[in-house]
N, C-alpha and C positions, 0 to 999 in steps of 0.2 A: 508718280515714281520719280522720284529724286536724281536717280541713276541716267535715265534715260535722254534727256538732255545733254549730258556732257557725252555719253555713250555717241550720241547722233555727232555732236559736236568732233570727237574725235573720227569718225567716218566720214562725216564733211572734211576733212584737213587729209585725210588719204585720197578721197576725190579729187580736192581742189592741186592739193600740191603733189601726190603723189610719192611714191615711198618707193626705198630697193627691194627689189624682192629674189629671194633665192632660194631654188630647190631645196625642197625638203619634203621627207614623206609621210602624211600624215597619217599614224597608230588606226584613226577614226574613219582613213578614207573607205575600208574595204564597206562594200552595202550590205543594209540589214535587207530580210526575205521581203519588207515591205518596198524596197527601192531596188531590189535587184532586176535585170534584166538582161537578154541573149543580144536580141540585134537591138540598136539603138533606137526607140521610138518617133514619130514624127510630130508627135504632138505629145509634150510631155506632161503637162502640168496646166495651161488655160487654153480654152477655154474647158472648165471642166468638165461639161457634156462631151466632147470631143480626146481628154488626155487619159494619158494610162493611170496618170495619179492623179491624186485632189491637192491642188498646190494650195489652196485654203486651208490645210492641213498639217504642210510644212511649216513648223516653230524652231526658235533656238535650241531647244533638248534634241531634233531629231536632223537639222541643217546638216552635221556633219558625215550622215550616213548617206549622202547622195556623190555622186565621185563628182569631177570637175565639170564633165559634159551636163551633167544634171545640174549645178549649178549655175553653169551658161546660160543653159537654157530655162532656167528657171527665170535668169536676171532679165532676158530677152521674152521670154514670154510672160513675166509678168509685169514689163513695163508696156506690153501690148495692150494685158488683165485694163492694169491701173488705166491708161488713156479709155479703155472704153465704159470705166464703170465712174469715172468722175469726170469724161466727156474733158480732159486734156491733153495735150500735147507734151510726146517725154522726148528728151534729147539726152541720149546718155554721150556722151565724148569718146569715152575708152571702158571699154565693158571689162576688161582687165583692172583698172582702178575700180569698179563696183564692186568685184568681186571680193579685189582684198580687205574693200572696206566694211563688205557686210561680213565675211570673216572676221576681223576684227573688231567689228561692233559686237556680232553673239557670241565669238568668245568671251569679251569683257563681260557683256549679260551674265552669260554663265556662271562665270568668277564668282562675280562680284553679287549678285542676284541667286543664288542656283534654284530658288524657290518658283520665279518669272518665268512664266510661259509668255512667249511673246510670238505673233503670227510673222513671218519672214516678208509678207507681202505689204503687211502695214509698216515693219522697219524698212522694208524699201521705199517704198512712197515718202515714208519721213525722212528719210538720207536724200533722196531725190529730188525733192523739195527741200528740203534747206541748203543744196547746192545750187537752186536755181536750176534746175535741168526738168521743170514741169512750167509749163505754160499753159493759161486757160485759151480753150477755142476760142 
């Protein structure tokens, strides 16, 4: 995928340097019946035996149906996922620049791609590593 490189590249440059960011309400944030939920769960997405959902699951077609909290905690639990399935160490800096980079990375996917399924946990891992924010044991 041709896309996907510059897609990460651009993600990496919201990481590293950071962007302004400003309220706005997204059309997409309300949840679909498969994301929706009453009280906030405590384990949302990994480890899968343990979450309400399957964050193996969540792709860029389906990323924007989860509200912020889900999001969070998607970005936090799945750089827990990633350290324990490639035996790494992840340092995320500011888990507010993850977000808006993985935002900005599956929208452009979307755009630009709309065909591309792509797993949310592998574009994390690859944004995260090529920031430098995974370290082998």
């Amino acid at each position: 995928m041709k896309i996907t490189l510059p897609v990460i590249g651009l993600a990496l440059v919201f990481l590293i340097c950071g962007c302004a960011t400003t309220g706005h309400q997204d059309k997409a944030k309300v949840s679909a019946e498969d994301y929706s939920y009453t009280d906030e769960p405590e384990i949302c997405f990994f480890p899968k035996e343990m979450s309400k959902w399957d964050g193996y699951r969540v792709n860029n077609k389906n990323w924007n149906q989860l509200t912020d909290f889900q999001k969070l905690m998607f970005i936090f639990e799945g750089s827990k996922e990633i350290e324990r399935q490639k035996n790494v160490t992840v340092n995320i800096k500011d888990t507010n620049r993850a977000l808006v980079a993985l935002n900005f990375g599956l929208d452009k996917i979307n755009q630009e791609n709309p065909g591309v399924t792509v797993p949310v946990i592998d574009f994390l891992y690859d944004i995260l590593n090529e920031a430098r924010m995974i370290t082998p044991r």
